[in-house]
C-alpha positions as CSV (number, residue, x, y, z in Angstrom):
1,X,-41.9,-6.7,1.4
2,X,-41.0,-2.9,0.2
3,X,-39.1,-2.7,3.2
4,X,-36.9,-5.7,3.0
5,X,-36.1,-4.7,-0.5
6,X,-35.3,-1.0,0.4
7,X,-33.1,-2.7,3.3
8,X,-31.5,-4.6,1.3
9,X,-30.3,-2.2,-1.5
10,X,-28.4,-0.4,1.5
11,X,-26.8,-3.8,2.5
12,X,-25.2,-3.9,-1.0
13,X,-22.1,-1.8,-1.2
14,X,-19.9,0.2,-4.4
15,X,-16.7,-1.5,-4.6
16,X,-13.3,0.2,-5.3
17,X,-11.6,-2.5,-7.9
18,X,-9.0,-0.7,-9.1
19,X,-7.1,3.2,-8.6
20,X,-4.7,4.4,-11.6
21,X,-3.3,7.5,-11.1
22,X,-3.1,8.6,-14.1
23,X,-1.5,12.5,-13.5
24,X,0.5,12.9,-10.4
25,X,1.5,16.3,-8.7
26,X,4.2,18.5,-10.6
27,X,5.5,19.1,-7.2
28,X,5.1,18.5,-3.5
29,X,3.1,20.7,-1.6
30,X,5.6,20.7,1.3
31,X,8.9,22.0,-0.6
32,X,12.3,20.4,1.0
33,X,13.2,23.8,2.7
34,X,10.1,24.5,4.5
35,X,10.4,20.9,5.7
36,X,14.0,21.1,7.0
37,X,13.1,25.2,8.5
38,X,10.7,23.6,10.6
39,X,12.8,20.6,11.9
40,X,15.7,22.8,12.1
41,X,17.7,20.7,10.1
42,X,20.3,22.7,8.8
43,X,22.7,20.2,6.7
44,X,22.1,18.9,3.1
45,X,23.4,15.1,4.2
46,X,19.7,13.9,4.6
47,X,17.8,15.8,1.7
48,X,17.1,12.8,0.0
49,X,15.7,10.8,2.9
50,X,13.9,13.7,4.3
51,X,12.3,14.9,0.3
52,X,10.9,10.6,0.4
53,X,10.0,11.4,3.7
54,X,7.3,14.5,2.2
55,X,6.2,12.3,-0.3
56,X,5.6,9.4,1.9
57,X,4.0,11.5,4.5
58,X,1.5,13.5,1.6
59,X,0.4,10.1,0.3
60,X,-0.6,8.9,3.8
61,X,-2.4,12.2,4.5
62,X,-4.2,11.7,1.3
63,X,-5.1,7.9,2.0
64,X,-6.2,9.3,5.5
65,X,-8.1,12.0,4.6
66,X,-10.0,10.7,1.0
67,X,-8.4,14.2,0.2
68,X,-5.9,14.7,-2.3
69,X,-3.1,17.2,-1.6
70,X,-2.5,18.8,-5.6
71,X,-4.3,18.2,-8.8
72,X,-4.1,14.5,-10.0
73,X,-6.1,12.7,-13.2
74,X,-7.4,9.7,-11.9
75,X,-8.9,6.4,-13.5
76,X,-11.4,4.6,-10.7
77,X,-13.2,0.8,-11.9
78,X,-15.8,0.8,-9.1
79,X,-18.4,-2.0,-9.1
80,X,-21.6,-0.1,-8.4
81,X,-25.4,-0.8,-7.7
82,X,-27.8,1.6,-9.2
83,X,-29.3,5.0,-7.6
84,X,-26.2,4.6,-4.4
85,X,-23.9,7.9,-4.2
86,X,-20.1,6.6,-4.9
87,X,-17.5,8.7,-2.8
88,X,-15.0,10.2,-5.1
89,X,-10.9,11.2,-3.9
90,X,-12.1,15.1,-3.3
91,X,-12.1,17.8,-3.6
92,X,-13.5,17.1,-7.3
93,X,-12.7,19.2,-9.8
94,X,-14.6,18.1,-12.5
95,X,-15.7,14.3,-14.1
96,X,-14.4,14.0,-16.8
97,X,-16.1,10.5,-18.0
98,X,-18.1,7.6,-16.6
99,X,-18.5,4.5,-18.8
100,X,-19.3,1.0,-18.5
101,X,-18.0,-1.4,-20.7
102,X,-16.6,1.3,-22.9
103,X,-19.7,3.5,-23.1
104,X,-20.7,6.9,-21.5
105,X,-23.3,6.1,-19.5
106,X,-25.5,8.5,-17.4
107,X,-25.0,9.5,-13.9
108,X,-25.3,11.8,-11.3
109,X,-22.7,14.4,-9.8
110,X,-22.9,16.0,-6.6
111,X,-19.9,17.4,-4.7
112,X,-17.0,14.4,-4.4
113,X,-19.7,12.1,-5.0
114,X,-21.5,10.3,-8.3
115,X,-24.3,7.9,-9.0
116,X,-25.1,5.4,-12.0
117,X,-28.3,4.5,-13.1
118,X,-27.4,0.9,-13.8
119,X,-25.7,-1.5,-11.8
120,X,-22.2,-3.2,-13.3
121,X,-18.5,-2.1,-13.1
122,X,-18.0,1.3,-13.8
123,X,-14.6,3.2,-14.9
124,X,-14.5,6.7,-13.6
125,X,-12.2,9.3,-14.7
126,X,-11.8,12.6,-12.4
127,X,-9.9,15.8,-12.0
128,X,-9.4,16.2,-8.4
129,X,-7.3,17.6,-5.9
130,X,-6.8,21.1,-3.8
131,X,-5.1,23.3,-6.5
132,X,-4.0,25.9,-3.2
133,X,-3.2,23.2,-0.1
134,X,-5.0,24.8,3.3
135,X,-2.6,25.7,6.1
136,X,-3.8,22.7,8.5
137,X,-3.1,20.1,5.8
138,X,0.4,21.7,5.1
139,X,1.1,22.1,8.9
140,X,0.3,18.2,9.2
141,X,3.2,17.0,6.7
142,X,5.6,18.9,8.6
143,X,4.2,17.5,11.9
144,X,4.4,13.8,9.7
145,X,7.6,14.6,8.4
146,X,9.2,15.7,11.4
147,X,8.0,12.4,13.5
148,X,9.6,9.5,11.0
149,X,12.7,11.9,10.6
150,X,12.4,11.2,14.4
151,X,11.5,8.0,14.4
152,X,13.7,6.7,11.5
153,X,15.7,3.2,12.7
154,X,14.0,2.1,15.2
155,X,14.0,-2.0,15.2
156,X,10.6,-2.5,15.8
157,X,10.9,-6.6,15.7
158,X,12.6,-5.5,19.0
159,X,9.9,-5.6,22.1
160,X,12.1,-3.1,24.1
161,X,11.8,-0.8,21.7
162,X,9.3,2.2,21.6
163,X,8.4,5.1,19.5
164,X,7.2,8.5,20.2
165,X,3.6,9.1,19.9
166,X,2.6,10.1,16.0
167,X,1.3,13.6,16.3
168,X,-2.1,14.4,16.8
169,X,-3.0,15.9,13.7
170,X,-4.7,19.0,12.7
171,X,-6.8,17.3,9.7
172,X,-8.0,14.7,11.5
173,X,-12.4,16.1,11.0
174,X,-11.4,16.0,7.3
175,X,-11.2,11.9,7.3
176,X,-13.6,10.1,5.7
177,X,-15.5,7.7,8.0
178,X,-16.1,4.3,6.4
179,X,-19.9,3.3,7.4
């Protein structure tokens, strides 16, 4: 019977309900010039496609990786069970509050992960984010960048129609497997 109920606590999952970023980036990690330098585009005509381009391809790196790419405040309501580790957007910087229905509650910390003590919906409130960007991360916007510059109008309701294949990226260990 122990074991059924121990089993069963692990079937039972934390659920994201709802992600407020509260503080974005001041700036891109990837400025417009080191984008263009490494394309070798050398006219000002697309800087405004190509500066949506960054931030498009930093928020799918981030949503790929669970890693965000410059220091963000952010508000998480998570639905969690009791005494199960919560995987936080990393690298954490510090919690600043966990409360359930308006109340500080107690709770574990441990790296880009927490843990409640009682089950219930949960707000979360962290610092996170790499306050220096590492090279492969910054090396994998370009590479993003770079391929939808490349890619940009292609008709894909057409069936004759084909794109490149998306980079292979440099950051792909830091994902986050989903078990």
């Amino acid at each position: 019977r122990k074991i059924h109920a121990k089993r069963n606590r692990h079937l039972q999952m934390n659920l994201l309900i709802a992600k407020e970023i509260q503080q974005d980036l001041t700036s891109e990690p990837l400025s417009l010039a080191d984008a263009k330098a490494a394309m070798k585009v050398n006219f000002t005509d697309d800087d405004a496609f190509i500066t949506d381009l960054i931030v498009t391809a930093r928020l799918w790196l981030e949503n790929y990786t669970g890693r965000q790419l410059g220091t963000k405040v952010i508000n998480l309501v998570v639905e969690m069970t009791a005494h199960d580790w919560y995987e936080l957007p990393g690298p954490v910087q510090g919690l600043v509050a966990v409360t359930m229905d308006g109340n500080c509650v107690d709770y574990k910390h441990y790296g880009d992960q927490v843990m409640v003590y009682y089950p219930g919906i949960h707000e979360i409130l962290i610092q996170c984010g790499y306050t220096t960007v590492p090279e492969d991360y910054l090396t994998d916007l370009k590479r993003i960048v770079a391929w939808s510059y490349q890619n940009r109008g292609i008709d894909l309701s057409n069936e004759a129609a084909t794109l490149t294949d998306f980079p292979e990226l440099m950051t792909s260990y830091h994902k986050k497997l989903v078990i």
